[in-house]
C-alpha positions in Angstrom: -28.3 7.2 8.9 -27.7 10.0 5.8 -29.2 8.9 2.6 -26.3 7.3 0.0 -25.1 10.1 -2.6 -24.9 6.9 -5.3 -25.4 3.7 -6.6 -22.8 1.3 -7.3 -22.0 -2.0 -9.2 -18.8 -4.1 -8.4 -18.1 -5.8 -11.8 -15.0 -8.0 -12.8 -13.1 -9.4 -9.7 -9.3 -10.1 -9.8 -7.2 -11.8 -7.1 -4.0 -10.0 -6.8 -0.7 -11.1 -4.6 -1.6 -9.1 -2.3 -6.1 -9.3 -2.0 -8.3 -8.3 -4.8 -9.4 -5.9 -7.2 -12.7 -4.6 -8.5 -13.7 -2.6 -11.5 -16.8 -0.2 -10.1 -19.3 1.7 -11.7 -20.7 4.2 -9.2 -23.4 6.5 -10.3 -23.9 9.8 -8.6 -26.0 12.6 -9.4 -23.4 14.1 -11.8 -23.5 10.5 -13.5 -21.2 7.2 -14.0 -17.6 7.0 -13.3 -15.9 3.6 -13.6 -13.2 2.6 -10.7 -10.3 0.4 -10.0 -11.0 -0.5 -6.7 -8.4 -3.0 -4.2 -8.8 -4.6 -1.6 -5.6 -6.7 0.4 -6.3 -9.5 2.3 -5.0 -8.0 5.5 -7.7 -5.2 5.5 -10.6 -8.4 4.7 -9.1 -10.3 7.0 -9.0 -7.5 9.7 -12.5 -5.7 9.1 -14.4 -9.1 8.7 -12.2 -11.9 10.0 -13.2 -14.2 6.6 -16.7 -14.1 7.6 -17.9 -12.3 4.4 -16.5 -12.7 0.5 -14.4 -10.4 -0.4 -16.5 -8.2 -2.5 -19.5 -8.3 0.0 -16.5 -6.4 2.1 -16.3 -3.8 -0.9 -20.2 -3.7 -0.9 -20.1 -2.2 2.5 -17.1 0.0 2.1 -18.9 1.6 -0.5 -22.1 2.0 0.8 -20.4 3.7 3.8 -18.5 6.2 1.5 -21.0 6.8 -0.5 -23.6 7.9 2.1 -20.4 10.1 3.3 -19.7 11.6 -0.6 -18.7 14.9 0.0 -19.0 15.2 3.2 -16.0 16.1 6.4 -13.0 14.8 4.6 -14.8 12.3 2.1 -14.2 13.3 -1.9 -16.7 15.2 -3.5 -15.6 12.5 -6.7 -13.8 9.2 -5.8 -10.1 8.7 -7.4 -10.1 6.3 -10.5 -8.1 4.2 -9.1 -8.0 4.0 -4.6 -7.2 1.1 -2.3 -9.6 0.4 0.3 -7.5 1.0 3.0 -7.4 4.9 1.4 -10.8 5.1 3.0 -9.7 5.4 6.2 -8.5 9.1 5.9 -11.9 9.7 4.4 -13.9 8.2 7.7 -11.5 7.8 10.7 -14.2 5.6 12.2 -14.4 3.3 9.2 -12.6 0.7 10.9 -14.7 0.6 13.6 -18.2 0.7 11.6 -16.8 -2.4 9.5 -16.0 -3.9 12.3 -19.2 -3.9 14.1 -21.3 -4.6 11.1 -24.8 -3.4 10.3 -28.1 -4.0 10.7 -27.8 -5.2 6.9 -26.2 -8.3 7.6 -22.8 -7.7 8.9 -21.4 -9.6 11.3 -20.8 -8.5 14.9 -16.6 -9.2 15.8 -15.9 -9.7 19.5 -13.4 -6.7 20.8 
């Protein structure tokens, strides 16, 4: 697995209408950019099926993303302001990688 481009710290969490939103601080090489992340239930709900907090779901969004920084279709510098669900055109198999979780304690969703 490639070695993340960044750090990253999920701050202040918001519930929304529609899911959540984050403020991030992600550090890179070419230093720290703050973020307004969100997150709708319907993307939790459909990568995790409730199993894991909200922001634990960010936490592993990011990490994929940020080993992918720069990378195929990934940003070299992530948008101020993105919806999860954005990451999709940024790693087509995101979905699936969520899905399946990681040897990092993710959970492991039947089909």
């Amino acid at each position: 697995m490639p070695q993340a481009a960044g750090t990253f710290e999920v701050g202040t969490e918001t519930e929304t209408a529609g899911g959540w939103s984050y403020e991030v601080a992600i550090t890179t090489a070419d230093g720290t950019s703050t973020h307004a992340i969100s997150l709708c239930w319907h993307d939790h709900d459909y990568w995790c099926g409730g199993a894991l907090a909200p922001s634990r779901m960010l936490e592993r969004l990011l990490d994929l993303v940020l080993q992918h920084l720069g990378q195929g279709s990934t940003p070299d510098h992530l948008p101020p302001r993105f919806a999860c669900a954005t990451a999709r055109r940024w790693l087509p198999d995101l979905d699936d990688q969520l899905r399946q979780g990681s040897a990092k304690g993710g959970v492991i969703l039947p089909g």
